[in-house]
DSSP file (Angstrom, degrees, kcal/mol; ACC not computed):
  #  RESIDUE AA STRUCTURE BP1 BP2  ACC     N-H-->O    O-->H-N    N-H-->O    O-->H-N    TCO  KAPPA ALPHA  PHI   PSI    X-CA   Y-CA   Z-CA
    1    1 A X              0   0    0      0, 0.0     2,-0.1     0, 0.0     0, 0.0   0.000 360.0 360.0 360.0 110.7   16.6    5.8  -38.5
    2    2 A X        -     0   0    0      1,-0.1     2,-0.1     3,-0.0     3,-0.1  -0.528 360.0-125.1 -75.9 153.2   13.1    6.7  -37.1
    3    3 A X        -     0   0    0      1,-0.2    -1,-0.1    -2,-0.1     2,-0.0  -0.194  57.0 -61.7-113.7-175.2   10.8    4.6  -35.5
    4    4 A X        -     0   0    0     -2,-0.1     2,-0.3     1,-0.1    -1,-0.2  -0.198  69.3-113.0 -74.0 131.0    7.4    4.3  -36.8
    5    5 A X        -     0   0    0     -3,-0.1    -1,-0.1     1,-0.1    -3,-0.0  -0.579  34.6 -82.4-101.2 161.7    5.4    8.2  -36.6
    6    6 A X        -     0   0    0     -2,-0.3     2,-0.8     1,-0.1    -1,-0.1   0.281  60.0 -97.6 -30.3 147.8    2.4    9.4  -34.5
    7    7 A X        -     0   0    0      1,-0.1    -1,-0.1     2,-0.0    -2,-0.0  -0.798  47.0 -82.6 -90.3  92.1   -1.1    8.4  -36.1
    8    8 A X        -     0   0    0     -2,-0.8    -1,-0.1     1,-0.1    -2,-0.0   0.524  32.6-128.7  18.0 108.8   -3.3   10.9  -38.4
    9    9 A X  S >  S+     0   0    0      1,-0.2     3,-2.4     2,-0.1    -1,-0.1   0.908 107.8  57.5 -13.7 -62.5   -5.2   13.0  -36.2
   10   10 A X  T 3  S+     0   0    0      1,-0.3    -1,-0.2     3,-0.0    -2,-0.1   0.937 102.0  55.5 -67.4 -23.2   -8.3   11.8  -38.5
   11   11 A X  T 3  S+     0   0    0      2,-0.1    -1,-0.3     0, 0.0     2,-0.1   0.254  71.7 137.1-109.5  44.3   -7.8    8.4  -37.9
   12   12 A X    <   -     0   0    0     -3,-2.4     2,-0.4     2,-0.0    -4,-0.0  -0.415  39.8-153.6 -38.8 139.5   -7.9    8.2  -34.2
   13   13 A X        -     0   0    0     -2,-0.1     2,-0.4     0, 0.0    -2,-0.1  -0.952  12.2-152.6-128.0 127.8   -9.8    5.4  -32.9
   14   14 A X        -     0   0    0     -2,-0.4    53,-0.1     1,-0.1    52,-0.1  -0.759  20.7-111.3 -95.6 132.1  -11.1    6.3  -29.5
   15   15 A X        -     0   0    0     -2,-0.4     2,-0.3    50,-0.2    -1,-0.1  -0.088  15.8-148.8 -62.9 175.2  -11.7    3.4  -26.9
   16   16 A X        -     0   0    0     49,-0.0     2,-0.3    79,-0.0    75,-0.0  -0.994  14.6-144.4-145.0 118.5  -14.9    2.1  -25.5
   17   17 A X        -     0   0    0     -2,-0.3     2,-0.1    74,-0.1    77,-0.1  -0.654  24.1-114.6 -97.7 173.7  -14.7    0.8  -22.1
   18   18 A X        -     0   0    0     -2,-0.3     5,-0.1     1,-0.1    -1,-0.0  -0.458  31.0 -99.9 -78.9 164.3  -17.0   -2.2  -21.5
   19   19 A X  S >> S+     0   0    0      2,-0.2     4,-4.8     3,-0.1     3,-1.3   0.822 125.9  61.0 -28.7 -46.6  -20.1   -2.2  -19.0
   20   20 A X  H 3> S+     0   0    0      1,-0.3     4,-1.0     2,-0.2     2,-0.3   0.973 109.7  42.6 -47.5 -69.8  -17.1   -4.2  -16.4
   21   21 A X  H 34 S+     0   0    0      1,-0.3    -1,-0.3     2,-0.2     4,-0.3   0.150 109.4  50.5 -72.0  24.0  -15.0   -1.1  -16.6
   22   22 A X  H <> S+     0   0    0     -3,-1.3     4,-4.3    -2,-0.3    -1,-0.3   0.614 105.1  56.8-113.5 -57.4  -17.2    1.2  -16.3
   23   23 A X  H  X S+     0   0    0     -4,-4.8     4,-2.2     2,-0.2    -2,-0.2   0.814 103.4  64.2 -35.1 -40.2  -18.5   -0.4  -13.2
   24   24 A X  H  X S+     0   0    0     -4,-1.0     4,-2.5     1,-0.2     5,-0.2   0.981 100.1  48.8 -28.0 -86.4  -15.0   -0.1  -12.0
   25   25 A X  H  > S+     0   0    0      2,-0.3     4,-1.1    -4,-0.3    -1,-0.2   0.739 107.8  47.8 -17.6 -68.9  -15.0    3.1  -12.0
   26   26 A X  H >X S+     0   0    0     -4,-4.3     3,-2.0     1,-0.2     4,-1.6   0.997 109.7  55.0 -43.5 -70.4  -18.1    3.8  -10.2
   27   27 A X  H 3X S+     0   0    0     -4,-2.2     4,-4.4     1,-0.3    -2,-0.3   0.764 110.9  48.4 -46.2 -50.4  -17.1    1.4   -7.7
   28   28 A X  H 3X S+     0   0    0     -4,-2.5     4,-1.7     1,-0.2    -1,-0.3   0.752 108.4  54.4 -69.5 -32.6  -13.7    3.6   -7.4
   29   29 A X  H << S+     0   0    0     -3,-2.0     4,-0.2    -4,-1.1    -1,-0.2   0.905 115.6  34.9 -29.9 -75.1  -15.6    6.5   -7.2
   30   30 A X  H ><>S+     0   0    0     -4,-1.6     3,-3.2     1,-0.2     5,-2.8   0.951 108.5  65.6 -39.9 -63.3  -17.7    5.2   -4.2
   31   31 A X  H >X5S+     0   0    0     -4,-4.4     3,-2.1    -5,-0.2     4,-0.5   0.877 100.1  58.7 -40.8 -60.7  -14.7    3.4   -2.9
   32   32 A X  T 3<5S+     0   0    0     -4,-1.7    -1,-0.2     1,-0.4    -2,-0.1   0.410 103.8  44.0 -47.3 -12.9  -13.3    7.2   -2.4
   33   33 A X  T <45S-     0   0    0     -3,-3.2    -1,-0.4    -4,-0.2    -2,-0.2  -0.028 123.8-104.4-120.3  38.3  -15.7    8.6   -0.3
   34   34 A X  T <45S+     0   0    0     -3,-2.1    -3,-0.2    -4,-0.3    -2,-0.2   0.685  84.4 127.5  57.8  40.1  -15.6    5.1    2.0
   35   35 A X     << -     0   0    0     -5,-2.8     2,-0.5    -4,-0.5    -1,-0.2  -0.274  52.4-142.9-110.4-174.4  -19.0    4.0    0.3
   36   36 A X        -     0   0    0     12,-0.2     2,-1.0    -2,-0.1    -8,-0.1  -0.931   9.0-127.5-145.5 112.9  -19.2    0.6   -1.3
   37   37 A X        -     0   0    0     -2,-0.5   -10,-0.1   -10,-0.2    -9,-0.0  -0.650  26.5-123.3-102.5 127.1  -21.1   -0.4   -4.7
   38   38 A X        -     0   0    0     -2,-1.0   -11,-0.1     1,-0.1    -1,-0.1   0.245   5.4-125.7 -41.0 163.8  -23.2   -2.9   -4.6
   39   39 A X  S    S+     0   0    0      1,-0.1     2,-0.8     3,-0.0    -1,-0.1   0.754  91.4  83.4 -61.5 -29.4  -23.2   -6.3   -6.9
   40   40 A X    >   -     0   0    0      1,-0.2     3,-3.0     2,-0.1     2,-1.3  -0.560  66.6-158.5-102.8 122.4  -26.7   -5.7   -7.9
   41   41 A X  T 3  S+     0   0    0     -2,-0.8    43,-1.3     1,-0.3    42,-0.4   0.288  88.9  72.2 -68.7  24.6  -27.4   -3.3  -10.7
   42   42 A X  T 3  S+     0   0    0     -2,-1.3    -1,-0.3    40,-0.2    -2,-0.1   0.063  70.0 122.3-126.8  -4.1  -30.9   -2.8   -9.3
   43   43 A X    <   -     0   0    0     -3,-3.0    40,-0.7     1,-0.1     2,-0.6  -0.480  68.7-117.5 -74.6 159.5  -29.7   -0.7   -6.3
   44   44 A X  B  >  -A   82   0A   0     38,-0.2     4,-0.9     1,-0.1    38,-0.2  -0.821  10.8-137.8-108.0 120.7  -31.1    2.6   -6.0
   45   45 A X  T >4>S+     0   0    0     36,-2.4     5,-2.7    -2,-0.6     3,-0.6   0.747 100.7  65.0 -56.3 -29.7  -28.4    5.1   -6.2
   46   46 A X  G >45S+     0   0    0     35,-0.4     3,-1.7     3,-0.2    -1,-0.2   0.888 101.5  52.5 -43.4 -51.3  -30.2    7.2   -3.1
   47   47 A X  G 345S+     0   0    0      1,-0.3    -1,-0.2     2,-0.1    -2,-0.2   0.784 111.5  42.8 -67.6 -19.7  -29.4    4.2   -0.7
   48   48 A X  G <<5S-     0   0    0     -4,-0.9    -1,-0.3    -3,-0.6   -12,-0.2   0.061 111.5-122.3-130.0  33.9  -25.7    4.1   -1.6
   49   49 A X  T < 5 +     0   0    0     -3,-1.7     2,-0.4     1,-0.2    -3,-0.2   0.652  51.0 165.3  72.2  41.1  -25.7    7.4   -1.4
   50   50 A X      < -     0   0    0     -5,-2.7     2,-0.2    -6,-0.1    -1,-0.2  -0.882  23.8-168.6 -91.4 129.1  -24.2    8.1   -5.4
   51   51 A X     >  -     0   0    0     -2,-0.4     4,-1.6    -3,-0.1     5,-0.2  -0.551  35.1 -98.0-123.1 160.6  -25.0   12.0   -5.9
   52   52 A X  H  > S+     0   0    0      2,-0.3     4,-1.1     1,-0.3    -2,-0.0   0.575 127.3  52.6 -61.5 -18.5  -25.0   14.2   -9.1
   53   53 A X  H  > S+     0   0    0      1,-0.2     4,-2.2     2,-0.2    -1,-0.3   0.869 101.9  51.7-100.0 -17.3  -21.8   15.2   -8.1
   54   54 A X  H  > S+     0   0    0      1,-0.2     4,-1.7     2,-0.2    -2,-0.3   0.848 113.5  46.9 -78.3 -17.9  -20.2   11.7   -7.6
   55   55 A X  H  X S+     0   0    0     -4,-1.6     4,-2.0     2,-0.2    -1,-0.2   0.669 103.0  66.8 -81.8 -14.2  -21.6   10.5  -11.8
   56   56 A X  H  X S+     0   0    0     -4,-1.1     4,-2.7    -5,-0.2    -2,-0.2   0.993 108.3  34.2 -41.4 -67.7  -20.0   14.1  -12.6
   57   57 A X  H  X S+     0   0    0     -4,-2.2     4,-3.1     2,-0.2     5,-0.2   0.917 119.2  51.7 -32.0 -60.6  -16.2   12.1  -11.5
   58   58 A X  H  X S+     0   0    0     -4,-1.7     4,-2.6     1,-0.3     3,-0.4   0.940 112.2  45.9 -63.2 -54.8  -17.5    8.6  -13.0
   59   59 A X  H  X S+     0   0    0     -4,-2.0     4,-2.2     1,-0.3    -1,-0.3   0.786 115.6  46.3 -75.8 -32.0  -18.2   10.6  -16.2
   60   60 A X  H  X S+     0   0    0     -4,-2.7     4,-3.1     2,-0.2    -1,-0.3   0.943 109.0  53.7 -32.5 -67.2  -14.7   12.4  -15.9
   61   61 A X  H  X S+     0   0    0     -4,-3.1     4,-1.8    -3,-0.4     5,-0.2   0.961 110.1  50.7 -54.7 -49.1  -12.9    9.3  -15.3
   62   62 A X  H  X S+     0   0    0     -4,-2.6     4,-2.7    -5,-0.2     6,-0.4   0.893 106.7  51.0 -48.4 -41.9  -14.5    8.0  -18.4
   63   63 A X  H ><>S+     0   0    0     -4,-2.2     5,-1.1    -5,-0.4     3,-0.5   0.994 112.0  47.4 -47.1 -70.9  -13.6   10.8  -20.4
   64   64 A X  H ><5S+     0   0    0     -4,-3.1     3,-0.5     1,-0.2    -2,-0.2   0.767 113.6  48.6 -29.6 -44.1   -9.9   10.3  -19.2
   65   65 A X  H 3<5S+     0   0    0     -4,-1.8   -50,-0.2     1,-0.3    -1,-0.2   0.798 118.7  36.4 -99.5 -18.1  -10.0    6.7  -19.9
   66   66 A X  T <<5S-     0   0    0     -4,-2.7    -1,-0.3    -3,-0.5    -2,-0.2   0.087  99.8-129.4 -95.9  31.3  -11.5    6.9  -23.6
   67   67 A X  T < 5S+     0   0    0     -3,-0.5     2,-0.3    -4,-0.2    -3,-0.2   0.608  77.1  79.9  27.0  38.8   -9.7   10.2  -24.6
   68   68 A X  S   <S-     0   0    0     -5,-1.1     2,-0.4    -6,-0.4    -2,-0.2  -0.976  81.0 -98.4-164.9 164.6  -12.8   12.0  -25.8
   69   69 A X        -     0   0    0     -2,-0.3     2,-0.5     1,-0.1    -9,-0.1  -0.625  28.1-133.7 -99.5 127.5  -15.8   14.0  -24.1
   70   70 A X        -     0   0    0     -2,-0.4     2,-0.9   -11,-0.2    24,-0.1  -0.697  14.4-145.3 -97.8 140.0  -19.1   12.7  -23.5
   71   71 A X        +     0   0    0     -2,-0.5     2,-0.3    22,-0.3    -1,-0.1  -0.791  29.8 155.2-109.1 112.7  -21.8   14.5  -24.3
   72   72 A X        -     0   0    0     -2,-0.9     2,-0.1     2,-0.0    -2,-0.0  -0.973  25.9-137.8-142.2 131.4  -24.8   14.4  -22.3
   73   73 A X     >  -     0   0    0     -2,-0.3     4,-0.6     1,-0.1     5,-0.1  -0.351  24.5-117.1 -87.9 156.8  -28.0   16.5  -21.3
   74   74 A X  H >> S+     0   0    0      2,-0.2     4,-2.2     1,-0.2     3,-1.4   0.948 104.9  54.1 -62.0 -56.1  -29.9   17.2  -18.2
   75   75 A X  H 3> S+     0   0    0      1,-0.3     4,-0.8     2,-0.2    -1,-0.2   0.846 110.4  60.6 -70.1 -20.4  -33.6   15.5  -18.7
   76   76 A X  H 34 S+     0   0    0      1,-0.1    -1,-0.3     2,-0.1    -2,-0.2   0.875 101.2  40.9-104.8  14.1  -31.5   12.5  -19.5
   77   77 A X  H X< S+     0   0    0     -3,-1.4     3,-7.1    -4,-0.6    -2,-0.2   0.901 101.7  73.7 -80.3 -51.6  -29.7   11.9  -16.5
   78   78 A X  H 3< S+     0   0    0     -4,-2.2    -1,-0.1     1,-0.3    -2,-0.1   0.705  90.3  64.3 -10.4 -54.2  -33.0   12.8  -14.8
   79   79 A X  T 3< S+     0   0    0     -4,-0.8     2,-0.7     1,-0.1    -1,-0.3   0.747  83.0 101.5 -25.7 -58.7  -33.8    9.3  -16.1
   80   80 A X    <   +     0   0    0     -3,-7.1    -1,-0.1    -4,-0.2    -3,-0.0  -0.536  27.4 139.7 -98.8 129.3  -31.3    7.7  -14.0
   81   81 A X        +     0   0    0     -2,-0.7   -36,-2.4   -36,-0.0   -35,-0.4   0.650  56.3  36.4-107.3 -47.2  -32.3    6.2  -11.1
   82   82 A X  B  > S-A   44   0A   0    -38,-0.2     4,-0.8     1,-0.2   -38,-0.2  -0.235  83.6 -98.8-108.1-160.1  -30.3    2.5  -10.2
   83   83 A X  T >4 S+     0   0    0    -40,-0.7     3,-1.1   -42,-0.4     5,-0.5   0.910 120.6  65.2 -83.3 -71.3  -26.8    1.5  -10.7
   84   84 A X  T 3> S+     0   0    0    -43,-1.3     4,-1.9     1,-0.3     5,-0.1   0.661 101.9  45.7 -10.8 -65.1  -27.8   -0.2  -13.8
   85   85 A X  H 3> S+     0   0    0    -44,-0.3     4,-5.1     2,-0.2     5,-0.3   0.942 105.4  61.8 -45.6 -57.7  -28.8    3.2  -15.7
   86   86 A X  H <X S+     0   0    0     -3,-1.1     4,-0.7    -4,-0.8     5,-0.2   0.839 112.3  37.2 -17.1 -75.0  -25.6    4.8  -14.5
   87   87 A X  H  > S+     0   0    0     -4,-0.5     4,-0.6     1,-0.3     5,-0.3   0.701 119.8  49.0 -74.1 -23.1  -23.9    1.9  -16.6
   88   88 A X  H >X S+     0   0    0     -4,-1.9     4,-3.2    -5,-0.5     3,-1.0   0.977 108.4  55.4 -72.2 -42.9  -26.6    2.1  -19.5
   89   89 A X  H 3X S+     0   0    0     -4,-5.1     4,-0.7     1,-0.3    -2,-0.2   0.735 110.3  41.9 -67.4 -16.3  -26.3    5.7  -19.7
   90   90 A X  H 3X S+     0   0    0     -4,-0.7     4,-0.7    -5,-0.3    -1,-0.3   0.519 115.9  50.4 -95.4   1.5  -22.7    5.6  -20.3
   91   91 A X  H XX S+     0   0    0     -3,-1.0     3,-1.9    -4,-0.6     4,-1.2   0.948 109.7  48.7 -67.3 -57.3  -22.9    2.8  -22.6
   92   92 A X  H 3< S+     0   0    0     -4,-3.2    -2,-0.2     1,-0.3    -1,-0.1   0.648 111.5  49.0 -67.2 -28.6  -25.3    4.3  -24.4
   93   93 A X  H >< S+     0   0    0     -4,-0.7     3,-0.8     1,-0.3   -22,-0.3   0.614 109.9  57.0 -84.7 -16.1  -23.0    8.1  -24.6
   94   94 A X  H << S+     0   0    0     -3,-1.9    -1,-0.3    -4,-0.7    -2,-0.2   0.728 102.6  50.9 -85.4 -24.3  -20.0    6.1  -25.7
   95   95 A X  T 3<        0   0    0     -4,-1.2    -1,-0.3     1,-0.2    -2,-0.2   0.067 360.0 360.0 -97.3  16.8  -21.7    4.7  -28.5
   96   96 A X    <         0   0    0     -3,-0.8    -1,-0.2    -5,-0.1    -2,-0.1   0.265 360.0 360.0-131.7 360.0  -23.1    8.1  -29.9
């Protein structure tokens, strides 16, 4: 007797994490280099010192935690400036 089998490649359904858990993430990111992210999505990513290479990681971790690749260009990260964008701009790639 076999238990119920693995699910049709085509009918995958890939997760979407929410805005929360994305914030997580950053924040774990930060946490790792002993940095702290703020409550307010209006902080300026210069001041808490999140660098191109630390949203490379966030966007990794995301990958990891929705099982699929986000696909994203240069002039629009350019774009992002506060915490707040970070988390719009991955909304926005998950949805896409």
């Amino acid at each position: 007797m076999s238990g119920p089998g693995p699910q049709q490649l085509g009918s995958v359904v890939m997760a979407e994490l929410t805005r929360e858990q994305i914030r997580d993430l950053m924040g774990a990111v930060l946490t790792a280099q002993g940095k702290t992210l703020p409550a307010d999505d209006g902080a300026d990513l210069r001041e808490i010192g999140f660098r191109s290479l630390d949203f490379s990681e966030l966007a990794l971790r995301v990958e990891d935690e929705i099982g699929d690749e986000l696909n994203f260009d240069a002039p629009g990260l350019r774009q992002i400036a506060k915490v707040g964008d970070v988390l719009d701009f991955i909304e926005q790639l998950q949805s896409a």
